[in-house]
PDB file of N, CA, C and O in Angstrom:
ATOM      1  N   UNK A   1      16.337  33.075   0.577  1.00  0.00           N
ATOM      2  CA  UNK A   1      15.996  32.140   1.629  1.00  0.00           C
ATOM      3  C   UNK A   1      16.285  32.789   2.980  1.00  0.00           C
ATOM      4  O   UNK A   1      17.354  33.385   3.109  1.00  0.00           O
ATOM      5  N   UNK A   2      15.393  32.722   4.035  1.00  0.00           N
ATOM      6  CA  UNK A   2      15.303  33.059   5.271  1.00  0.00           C
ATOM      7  C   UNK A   2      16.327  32.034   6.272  1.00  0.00           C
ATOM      8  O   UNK A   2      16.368  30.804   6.310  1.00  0.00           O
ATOM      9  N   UNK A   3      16.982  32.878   6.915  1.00  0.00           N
ATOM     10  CA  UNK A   3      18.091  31.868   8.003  1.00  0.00           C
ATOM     11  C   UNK A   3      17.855  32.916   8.984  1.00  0.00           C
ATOM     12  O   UNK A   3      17.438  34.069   8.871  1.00  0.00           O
ATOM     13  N   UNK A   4      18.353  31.984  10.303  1.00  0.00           N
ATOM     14  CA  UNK A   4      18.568  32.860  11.645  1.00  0.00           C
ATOM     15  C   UNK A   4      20.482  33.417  11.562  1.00  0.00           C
ATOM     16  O   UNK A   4      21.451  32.758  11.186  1.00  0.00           O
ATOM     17  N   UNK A   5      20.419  34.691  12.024  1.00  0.00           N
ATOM     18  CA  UNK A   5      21.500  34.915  11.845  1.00  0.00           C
ATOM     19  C   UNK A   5      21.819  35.083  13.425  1.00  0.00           C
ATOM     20  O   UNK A   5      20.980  35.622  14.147  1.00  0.00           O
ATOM     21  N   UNK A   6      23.268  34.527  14.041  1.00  0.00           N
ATOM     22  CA  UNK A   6      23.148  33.956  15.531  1.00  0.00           C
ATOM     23  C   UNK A   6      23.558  35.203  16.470  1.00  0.00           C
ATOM     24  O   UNK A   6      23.436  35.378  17.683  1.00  0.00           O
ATOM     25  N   UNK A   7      24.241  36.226  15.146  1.00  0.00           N
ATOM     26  CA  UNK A   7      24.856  37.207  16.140  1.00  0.00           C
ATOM     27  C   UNK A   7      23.920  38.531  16.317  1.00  0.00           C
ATOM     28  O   UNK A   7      23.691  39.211  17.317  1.00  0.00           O
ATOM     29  N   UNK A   8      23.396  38.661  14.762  1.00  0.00           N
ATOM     30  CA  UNK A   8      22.406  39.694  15.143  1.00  0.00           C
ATOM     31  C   UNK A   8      20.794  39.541  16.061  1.00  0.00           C
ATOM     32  O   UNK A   8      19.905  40.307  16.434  1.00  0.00           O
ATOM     33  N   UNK A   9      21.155  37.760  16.141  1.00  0.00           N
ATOM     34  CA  UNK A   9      19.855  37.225  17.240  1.00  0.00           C
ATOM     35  C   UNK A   9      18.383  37.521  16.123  1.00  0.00           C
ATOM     36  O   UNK A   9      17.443  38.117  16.650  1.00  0.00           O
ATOM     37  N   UNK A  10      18.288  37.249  15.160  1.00  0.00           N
ATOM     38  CA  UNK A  10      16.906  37.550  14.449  1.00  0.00           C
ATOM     39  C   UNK A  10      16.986  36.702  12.907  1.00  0.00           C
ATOM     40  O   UNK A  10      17.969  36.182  12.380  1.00  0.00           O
ATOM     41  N   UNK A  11      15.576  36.781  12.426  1.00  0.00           N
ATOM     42  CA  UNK A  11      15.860  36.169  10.983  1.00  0.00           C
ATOM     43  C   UNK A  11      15.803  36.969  10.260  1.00  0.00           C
ATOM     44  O   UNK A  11      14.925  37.828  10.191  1.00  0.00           O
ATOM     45  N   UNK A  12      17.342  36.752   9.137  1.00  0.00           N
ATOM     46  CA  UNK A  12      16.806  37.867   7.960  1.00  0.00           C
ATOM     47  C   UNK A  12      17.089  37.075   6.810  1.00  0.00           C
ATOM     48  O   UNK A  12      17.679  36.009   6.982  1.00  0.00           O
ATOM     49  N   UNK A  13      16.788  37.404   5.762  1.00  0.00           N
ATOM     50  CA  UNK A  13      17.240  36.802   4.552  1.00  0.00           C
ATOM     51  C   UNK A  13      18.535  36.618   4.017  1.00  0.00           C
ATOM     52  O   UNK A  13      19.230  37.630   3.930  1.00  0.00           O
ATOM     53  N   UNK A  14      19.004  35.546   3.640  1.00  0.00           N
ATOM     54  CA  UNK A  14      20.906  35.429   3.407  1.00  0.00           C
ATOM     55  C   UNK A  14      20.822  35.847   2.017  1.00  0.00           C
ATOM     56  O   UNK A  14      19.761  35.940   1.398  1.00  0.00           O
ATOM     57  N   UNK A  15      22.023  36.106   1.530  1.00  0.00           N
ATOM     58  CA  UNK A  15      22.638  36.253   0.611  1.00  0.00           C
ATOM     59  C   UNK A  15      23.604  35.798  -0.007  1.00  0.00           C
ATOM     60  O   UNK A  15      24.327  35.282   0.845  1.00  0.00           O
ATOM     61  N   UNK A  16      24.090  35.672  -1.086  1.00  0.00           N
ATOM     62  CA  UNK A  16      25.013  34.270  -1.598  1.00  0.00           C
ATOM     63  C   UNK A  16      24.920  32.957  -1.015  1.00  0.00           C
ATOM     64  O   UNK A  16      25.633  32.343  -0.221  1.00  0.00           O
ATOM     65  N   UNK A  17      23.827  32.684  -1.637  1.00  0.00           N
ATOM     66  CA  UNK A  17      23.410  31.264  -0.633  1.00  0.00           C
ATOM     67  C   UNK A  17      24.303  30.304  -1.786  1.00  0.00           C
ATOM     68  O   UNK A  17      24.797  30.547  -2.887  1.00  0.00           O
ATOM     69  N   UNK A  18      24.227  29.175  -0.964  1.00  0.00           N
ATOM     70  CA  UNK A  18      24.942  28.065  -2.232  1.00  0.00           C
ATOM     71  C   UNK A  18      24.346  27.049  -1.167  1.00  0.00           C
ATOM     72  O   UNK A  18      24.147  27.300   0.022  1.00  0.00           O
ATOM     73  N   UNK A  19      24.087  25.782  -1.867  1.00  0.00           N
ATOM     74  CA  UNK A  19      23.830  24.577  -1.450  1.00  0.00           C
ATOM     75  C   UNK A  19      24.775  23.509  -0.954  1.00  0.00           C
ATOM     76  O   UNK A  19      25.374  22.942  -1.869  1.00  0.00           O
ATOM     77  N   UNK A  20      25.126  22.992   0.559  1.00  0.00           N
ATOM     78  CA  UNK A  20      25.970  22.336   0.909  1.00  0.00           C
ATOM     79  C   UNK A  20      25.897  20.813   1.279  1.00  0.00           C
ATOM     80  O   UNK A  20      24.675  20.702   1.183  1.00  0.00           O
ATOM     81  N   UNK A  21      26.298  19.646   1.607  1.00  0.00           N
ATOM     82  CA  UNK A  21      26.111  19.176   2.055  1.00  0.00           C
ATOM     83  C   UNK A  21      27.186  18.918   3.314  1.00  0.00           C
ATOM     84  O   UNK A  21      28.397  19.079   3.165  1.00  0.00           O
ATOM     85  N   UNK A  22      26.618  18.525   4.482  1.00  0.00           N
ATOM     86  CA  UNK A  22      27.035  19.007   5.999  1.00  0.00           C
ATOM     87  C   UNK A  22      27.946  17.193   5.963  1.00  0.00           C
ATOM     88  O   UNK A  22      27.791  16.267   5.168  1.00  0.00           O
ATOM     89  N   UNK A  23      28.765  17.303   7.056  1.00  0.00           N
ATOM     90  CA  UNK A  23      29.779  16.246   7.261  1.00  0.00           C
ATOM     91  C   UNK A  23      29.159  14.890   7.423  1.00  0.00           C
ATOM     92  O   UNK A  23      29.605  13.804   7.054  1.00  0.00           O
ATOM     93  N   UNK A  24      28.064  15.162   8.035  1.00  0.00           N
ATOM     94  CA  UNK A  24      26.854  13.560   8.420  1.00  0.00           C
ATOM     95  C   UNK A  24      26.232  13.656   7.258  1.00  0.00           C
ATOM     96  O   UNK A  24      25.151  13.101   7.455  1.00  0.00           O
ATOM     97  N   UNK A  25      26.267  14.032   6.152  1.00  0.00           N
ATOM     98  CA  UNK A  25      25.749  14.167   4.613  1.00  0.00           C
ATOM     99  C   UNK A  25      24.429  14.678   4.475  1.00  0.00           C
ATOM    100  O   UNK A  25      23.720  14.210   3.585  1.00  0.00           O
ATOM    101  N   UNK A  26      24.038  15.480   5.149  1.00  0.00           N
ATOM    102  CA  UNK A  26      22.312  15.954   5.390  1.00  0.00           C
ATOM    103  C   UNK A  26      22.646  17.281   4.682  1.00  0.00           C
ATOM    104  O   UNK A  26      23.339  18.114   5.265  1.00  0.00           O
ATOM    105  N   UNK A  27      22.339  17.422   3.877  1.00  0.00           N
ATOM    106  CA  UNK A  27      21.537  19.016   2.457  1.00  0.00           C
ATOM    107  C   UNK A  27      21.212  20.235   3.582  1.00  0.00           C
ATOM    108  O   UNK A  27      20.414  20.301   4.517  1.00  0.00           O
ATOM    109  N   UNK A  28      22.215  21.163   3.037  1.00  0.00           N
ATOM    110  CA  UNK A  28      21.870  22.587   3.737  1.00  0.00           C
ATOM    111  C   UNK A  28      22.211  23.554   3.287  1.00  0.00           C
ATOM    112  O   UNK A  28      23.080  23.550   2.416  1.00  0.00           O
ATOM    113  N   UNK A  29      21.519  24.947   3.827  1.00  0.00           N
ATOM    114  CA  UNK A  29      22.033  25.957   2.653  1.00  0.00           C
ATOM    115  C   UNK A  29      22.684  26.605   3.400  1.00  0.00           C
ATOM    116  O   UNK A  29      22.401  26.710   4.593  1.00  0.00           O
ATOM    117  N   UNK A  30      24.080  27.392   2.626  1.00  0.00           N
ATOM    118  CA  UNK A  30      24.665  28.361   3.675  1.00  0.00           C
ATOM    119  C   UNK A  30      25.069  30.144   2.594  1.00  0.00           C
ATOM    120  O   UNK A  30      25.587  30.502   1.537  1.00  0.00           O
ATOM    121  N   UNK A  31      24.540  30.581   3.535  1.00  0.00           N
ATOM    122  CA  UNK A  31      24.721  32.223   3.322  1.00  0.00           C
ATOM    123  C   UNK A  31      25.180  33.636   4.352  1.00  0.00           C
ATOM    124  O   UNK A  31      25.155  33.675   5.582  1.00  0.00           O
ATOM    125  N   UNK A  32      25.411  34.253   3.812  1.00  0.00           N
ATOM    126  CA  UNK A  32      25.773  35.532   4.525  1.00  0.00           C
ATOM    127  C   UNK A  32      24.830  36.221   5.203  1.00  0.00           C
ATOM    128  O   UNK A  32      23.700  36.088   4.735  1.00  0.00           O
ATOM    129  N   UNK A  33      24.958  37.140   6.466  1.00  0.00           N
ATOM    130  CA  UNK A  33      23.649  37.748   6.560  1.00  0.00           C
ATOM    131  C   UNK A  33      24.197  39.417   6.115  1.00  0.00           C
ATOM    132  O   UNK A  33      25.326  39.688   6.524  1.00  0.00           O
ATOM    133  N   UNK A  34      23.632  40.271   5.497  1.00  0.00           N
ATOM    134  CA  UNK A  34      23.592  41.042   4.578  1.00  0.00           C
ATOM    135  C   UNK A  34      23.736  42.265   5.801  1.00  0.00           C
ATOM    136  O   UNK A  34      24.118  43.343   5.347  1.00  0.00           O
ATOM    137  N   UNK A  35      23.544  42.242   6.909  1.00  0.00           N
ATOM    138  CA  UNK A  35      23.743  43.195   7.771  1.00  0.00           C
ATOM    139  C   UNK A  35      24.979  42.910   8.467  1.00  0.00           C
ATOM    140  O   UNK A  35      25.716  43.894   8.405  1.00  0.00           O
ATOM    141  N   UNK A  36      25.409  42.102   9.002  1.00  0.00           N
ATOM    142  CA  UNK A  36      26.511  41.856   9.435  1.00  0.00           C
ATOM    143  C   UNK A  36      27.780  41.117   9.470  1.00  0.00           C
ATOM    144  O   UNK A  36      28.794  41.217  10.161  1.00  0.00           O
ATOM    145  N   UNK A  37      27.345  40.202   8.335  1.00  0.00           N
ATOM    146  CA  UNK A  37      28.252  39.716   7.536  1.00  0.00           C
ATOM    147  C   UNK A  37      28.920  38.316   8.234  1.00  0.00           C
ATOM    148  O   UNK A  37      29.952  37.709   7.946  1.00  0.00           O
ATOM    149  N   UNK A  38      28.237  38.151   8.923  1.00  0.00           N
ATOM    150  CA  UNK A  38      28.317  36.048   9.536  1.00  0.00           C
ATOM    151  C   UNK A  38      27.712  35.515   8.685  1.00  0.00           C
ATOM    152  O   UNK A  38      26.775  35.881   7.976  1.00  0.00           O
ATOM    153  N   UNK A  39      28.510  34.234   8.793  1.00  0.00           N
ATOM    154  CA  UNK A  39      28.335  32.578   8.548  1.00  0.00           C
ATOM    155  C   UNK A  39      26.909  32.842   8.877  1.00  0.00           C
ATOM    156  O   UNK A  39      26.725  33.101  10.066  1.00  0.00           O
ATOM    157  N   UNK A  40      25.514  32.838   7.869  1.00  0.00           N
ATOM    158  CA  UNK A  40      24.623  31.759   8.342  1.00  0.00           C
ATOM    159  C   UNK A  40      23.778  30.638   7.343  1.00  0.00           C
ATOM    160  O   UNK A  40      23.779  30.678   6.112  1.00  0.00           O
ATOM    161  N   UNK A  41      23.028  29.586   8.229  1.00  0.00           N
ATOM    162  CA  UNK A  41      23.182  27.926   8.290  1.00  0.00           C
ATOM    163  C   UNK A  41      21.607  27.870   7.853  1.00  0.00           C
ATOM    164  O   UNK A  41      20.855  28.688   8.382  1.00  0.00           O
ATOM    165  N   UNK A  42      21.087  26.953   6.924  1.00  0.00           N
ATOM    166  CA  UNK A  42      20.049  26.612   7.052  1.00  0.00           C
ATOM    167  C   UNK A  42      19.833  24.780   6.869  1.00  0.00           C
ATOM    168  O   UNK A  42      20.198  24.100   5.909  1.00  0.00           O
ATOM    169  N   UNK A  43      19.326  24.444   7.772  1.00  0.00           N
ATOM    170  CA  UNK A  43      19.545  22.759   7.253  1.00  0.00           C
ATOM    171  C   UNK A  43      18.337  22.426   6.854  1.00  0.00           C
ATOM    172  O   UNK A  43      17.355  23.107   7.152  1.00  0.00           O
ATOM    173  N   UNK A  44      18.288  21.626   6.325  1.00  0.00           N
ATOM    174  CA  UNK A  44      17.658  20.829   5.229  1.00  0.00           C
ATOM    175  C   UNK A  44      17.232  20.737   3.898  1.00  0.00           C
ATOM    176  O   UNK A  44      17.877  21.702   3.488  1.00  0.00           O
ATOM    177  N   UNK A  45      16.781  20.418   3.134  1.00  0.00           N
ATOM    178  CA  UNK A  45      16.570  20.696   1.346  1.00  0.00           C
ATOM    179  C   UNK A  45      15.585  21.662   1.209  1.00  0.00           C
ATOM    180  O   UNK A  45      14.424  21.742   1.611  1.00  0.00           O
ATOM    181  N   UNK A  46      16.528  22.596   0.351  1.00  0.00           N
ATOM    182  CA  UNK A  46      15.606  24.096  -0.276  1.00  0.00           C
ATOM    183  C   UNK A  46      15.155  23.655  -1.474  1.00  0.00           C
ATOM    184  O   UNK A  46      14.486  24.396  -2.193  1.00  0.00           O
TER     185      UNK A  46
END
């Protein structure tokens, strides 16, 4: 799955994604970005 990653400023594909649900209970996916290794966020249902 494709996420924006915030630090390298671009989209790349995450890695170890897992499925979350966020504190206001809205479905999101969260993964690594494979180049630099941040937190990144994707919201809504994959």
């Amino acid at each position: 799955m494709e996420g924006y990653c915030m630090k390298c400023r671009t989209k790349r594909e995450m890695k170890n994604t897992k499925q979350i649900t966020m504190k206001n209970g809205r479905p999101a996916t969260q993964g690594v970005c494979p180049v630099c290794g941040t937190k990144m966020f994707k919201i809504g249902k994959s």
